[in-house]
N, C-alpha and C positions, 0 to 999 in steps of 0.2 A: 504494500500500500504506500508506504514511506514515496518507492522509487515514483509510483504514477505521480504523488501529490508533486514528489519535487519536478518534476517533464511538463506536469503540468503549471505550475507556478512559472515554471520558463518561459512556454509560450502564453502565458497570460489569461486561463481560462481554467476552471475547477477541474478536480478529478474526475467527478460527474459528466461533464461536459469532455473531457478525452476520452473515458470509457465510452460513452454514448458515439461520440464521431469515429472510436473504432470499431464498432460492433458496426454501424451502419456502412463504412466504408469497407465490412469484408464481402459484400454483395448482396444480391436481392433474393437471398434463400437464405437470411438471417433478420429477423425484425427484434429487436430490444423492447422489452413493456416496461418502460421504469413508472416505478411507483410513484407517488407523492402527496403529502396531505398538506400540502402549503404549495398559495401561489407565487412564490420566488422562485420555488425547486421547478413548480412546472414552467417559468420562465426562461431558469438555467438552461431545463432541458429541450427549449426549443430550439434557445440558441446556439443549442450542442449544434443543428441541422447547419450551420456557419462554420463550424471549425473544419479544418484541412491539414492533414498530416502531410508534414516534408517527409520524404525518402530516410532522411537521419530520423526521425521522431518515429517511423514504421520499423526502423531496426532496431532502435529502442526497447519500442513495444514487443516487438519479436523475442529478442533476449528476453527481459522481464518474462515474458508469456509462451515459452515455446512449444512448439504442439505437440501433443499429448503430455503434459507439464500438471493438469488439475487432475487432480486424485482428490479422494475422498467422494461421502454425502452430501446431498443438497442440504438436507437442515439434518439436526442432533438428530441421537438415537431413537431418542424416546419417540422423535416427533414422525421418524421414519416408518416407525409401527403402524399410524393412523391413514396415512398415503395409499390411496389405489381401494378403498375398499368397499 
């Protein structure tokens, strides 16, 4: 998390807002649902549709993130019991 805020504090735009313009920029077979209970966050995250990754900020992101890299559950144990049922 540390690495996004500080990539992101670089180019001048929340962690929020880079997560979101990378997820939207890996193509049209990936759509982001972010959440939000305040209207700043969903402001942020329009403005995420404006940011544009240089070529250094995408190998960035690639280090930071590389594929096949996420292991684990989506949520705790407990909460994995309740899922699917």
């Amino acid at each position: 998390v540390e690495q996004v805020q500080a990539l992101a504090a670089d180019k001048g735009v929340t962690a929020g807002q880079l997560a979101l313009a990378w997820v939207l920029a890996q193509g049209d077979y990936l759509i982001p649902i972010p959440g939000t209970k305040q209207r700043k966050y969903l402001e942020e995250n329009v403005a995420a549709l404006d940011v544009r990754l240089s070529s250094s900020e995408w190998a960035a992101l690639a280090a930071i993130f590389p594929a096949g890299a996420v292991s684990g559950l989506r949520y705790g144990e407990e909460s994995m019991k309740h899922l699917n049922r």
